[in-house]
N, C-alpha and C positions, 0 to 999 in steps of 0.2 A: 504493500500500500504506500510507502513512505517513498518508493522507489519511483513509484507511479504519480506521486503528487511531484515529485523533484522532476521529472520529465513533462507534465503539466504547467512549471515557474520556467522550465527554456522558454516557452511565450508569454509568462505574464508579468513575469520578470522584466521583459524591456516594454511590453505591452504598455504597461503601466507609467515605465520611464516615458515614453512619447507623450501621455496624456497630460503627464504632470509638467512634463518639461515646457518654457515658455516658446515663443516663436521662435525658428533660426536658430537656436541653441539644444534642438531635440539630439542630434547625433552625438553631444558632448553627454548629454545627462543619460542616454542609452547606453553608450561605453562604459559610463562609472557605474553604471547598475547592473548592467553583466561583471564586471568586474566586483564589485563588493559582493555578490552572491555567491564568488568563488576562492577569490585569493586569500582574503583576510585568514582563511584558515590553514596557509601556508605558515605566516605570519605568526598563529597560535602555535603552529608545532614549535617555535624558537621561543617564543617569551614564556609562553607556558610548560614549558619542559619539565623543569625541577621543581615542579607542583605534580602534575600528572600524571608524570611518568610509572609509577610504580602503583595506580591506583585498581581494582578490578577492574580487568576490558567492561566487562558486562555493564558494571558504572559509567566506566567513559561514556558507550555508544549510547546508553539512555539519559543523559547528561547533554550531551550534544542534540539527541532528536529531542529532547523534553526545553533548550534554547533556542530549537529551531522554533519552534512550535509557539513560544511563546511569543517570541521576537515576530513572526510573520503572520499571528496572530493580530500582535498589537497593532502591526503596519496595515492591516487591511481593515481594522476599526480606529486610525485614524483617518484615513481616506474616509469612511465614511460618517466620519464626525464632522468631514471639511478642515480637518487641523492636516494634512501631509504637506509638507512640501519637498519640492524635488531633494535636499538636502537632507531634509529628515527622513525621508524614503531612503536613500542609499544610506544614512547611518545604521538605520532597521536592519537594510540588508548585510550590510557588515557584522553586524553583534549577530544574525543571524550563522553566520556560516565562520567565526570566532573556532570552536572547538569542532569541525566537522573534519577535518584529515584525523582527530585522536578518536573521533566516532566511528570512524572508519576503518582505523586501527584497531579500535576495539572489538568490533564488531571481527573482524578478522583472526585477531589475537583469541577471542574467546572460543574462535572455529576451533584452532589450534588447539587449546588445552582439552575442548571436548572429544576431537574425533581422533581417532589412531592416527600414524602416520600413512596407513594403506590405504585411508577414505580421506585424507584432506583434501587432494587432487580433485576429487568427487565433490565435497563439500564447496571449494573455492567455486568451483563451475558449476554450483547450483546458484550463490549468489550473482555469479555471472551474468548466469542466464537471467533470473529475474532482473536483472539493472538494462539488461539486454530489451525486455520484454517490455519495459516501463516505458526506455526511449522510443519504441515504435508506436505505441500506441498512447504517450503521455502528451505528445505535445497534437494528435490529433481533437485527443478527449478536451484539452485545453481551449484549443479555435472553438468548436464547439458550444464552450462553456462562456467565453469571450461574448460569443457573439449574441446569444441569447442573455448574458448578464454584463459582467461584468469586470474585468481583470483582478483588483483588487478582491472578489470573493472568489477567484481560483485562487489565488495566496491564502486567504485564508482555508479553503479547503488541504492545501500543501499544509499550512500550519495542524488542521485538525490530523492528517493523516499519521503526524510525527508526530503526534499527542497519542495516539495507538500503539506508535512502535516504542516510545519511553513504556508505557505502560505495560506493554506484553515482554520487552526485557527487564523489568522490573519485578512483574507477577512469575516470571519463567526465571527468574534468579536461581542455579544451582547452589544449594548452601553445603551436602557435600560434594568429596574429590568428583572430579571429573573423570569419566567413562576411560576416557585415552590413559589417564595414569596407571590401570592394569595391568594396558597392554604395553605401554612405550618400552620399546627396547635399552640398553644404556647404551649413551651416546658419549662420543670424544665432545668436550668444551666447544662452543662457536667461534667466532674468530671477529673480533667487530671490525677489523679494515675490510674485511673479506664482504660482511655482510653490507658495508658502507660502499664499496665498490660496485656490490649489484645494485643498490638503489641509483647511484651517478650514472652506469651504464642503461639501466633501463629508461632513465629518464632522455637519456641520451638519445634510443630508438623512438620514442614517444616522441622526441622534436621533432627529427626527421622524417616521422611518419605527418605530420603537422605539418612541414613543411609542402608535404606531398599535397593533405587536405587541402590547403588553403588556395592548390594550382588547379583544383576540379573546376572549378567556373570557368578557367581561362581552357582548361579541357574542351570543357563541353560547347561554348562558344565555337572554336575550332573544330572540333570533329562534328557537329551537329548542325545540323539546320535549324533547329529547334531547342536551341542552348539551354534553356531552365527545364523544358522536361526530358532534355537526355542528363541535366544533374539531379533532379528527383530521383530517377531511377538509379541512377549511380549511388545514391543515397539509399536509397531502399534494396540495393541489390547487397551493399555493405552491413544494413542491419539484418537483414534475413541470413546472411553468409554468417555473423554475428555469433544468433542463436542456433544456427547448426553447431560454430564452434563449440559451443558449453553445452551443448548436449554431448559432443563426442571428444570433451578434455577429459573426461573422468574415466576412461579406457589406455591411456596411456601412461598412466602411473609404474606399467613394468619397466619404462624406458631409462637411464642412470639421465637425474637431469641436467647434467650437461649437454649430451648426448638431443635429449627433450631441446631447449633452447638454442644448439644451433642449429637444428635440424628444421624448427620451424624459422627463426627470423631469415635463414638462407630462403627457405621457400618465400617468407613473407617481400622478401626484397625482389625475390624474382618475380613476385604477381604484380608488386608495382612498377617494377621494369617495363614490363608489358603495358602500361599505361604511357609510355615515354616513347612506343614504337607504332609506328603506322600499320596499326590493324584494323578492322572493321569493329564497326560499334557493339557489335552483339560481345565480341571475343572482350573488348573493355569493360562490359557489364559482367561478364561471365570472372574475367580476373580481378572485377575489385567485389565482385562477392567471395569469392575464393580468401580473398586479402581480407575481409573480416573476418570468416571463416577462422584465419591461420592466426590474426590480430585477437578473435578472443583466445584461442587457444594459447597462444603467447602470455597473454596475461597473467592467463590461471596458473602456468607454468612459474614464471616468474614469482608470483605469492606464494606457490607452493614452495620454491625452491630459495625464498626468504626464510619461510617457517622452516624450516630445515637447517638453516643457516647461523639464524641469529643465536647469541644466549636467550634462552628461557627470561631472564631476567629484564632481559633489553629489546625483549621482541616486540612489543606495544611501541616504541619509541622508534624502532627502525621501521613500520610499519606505517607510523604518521609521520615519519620522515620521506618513505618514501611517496604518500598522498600527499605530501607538499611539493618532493622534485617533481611529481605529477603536473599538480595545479601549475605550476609556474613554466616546465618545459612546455604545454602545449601550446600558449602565446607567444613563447620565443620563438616555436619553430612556426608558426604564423606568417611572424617579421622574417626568418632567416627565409622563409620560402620566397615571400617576394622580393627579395635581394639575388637570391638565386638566379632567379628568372628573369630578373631585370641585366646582371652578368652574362649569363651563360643562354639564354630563351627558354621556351618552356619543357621542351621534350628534354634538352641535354638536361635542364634541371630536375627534371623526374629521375632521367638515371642518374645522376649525382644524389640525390636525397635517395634513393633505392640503395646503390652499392656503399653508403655510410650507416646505410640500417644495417647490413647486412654486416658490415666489419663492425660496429655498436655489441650487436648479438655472437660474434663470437669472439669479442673482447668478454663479453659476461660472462659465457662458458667458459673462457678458459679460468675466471676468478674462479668459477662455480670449480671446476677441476682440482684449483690451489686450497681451498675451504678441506678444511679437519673433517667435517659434519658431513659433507651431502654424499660422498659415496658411501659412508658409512651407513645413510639413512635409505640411502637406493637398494638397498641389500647387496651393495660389490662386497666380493669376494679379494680384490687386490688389495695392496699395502695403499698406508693411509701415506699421503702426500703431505709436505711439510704446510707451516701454515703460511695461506695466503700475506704479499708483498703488497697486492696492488695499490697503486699508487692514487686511486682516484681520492680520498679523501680521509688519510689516516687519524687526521688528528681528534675526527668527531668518531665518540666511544659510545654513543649510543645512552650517554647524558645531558 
């Protein structure tokens, strides 16, 4: 539900910035309202750290949906008090989205203590799928709702919705151990440069994947006659490819995830290659569904092969660390894309943003390789490897 109301605020969210915004300065006040809906909790994961950090996931995530809830609550019964203004609208939405990468951590973290390590794979790619299933059908049910009401009381619908999920992880609070501690195997210590180097490098494939999104319009314009509905579909061919993903992550947990992760980001860069090459249009729709496809399976992989990675102790905090190089890689690869393009034109920039995905994801396998933790948790049979060097960000420990 919560997932559903968050794909419902991608339109009412800037919906609302246009109405509130004055003349001639609407594209300014839409920008800070997409933006305050998402970053500020990039933001939360640094200042809020050594508050946090060590608190039940289970608290985090319903701490977060029960701020969300509150905060965009208030903001759509000031709207209809007549008290919002543009400025107090984007403050709403800031304090709104404050603790949401440690909710999201949490929410993840608490999968982890619950389920084996044989069913996390399964688990991540169930939430997958649902966050999958919201965006296809959250931002239709929203127009929808827009048109026959009103933006401000789809916010508050988003607010109600996060009012359900505080409450149902609150009432489903496990007070004893959790299931997974019966089974969990003993494990070699995590390694925190190891597990710091997957978050820099994922976020890393997350730009350049960004970078790709942001060159679809100049795509579809070019190969199409009919440039907005050959990007519709391209849109809708990537969230359908999406949810085939997370149906079919949770089958490949036999694979050592290294193995997993360059196995797909190599694929995932070749599907977008194929978008950089003069092919017919059907064969572009067919490879950027494939590319979400392999994009969710990627994901799931990557959480999976976090939880695996991190200390037990630090794994909330590597987890909202990494929902924060999230939130903030996919606006940079935004900018890096149209700089790209504006360099190099559009097609060499598809294969330039394809073949740095491609080296991104098996810079991360090979951390994934140097890590104490993950062949041990893959069930390999070889000698354990010393511990991970890599260089992407030693000095943050996961405090």
């Amino acid at each position: 539900m919560s997932s559903l109301g968050d794909g419902m605020a991608e339109v009412a969210v800037t919906w609302l910035a246009l109405q509130l915004a004055p003349a001639g300065r609407e594209s300014w006040w839409v920008a800070a309202a997409a933006g305050a809906y998402a970053l500020p909790g990039a933001a939360g994961t640094l200042l809020l750290g050594r508050f946090v950090r060590h608190r039940d996931p289970v608290l985090l995530a319903a701490s977060d949906a029960a701020l969300r809830a509150v905060a965009l609550t208030a903001v759509a019964g000031a709207y209809l008090l007549g008290a919002l203004t543009p400025a107090l609208y984007v403050l709403g939405l800031g304090l709104s989205s404050v603790l949401h990468a440690w909710g999201q951590a949490g929410m993840y973290g608490w999968l982890a203590g619950e389920l084996s390590e044989e069913d996390r794979l399964a688990g991540n790619a169930t939430l997958s799928g649902v966050a999958t299933v919201a965006a296809l059908g959250g931002p239709l049910l929203a127009a929808a709702l827009v048109a026959r009401t009103d933006a401000a009381l789809v916010l508050a619908v988003d607010g109600g919705t996060f009012a359900v999920l505080a409450i149902a992880l609150l009432a489903g609070r496990r007070r004893s151990p959790s299931r997974a501690a019966a089974t969990e195997r003993p494990r070699p210590p995590g390694h925190p440069a190891a597990a710091t180097s997957l978050v820099v490098l994922g976020a890393v494939v997350l730009m350049f994947f960004g970078a790709v999104y942001v060159m679809l319009p100049l795509l579809a314009r070019q190969q199409s006659g009919s440039g907005s509905a050959f990007l519709a579909v391209l849109y809708t061919a990537f969230t359908v490819g999406a949810l085939a993903g997370s149906g079919l992550s949770g089958f490949l947990d036999g694979l050592p995830p290294r193995t997993l992760i360059a196995g797909l980001t190599g694929a995932f860069a070749l599907s977008l290659a194929v978008l950089g090459l003069h092919v017919p249009e059907v064969l572009t729709v067919v490879s950027f569904a494939v590319s979400g496809m392999l994009w969710s399976m990627y994901s799931t992989a990557s959480i999976t092969l976090l939880q695996r990675t991190a200390e037990p102790s630090t794994l909330v905090g590597v987890l909202a660390l990494n929902s924060s190089a999230r939130l903030v890689a996919l606006p940079v690869g935004y900018g890096l894309g149209g700089l790209l393009v504006a360099l190099a034109g559009l097609r060499p920039a598809i294969l330039w943003a394809a073949l740095s995905v491609a080296c991104a994801g098996w810079a991360t396998a090979a951390c994934a390789r140097l890590s104490p933790r993950t062949e041990h948790a893959a069930g390999g049979d070889g000698p354990q490897q010393p511990a991970a060097v890599c260089s992407a960000s030693q000095t943050w420990r996961g405090d």
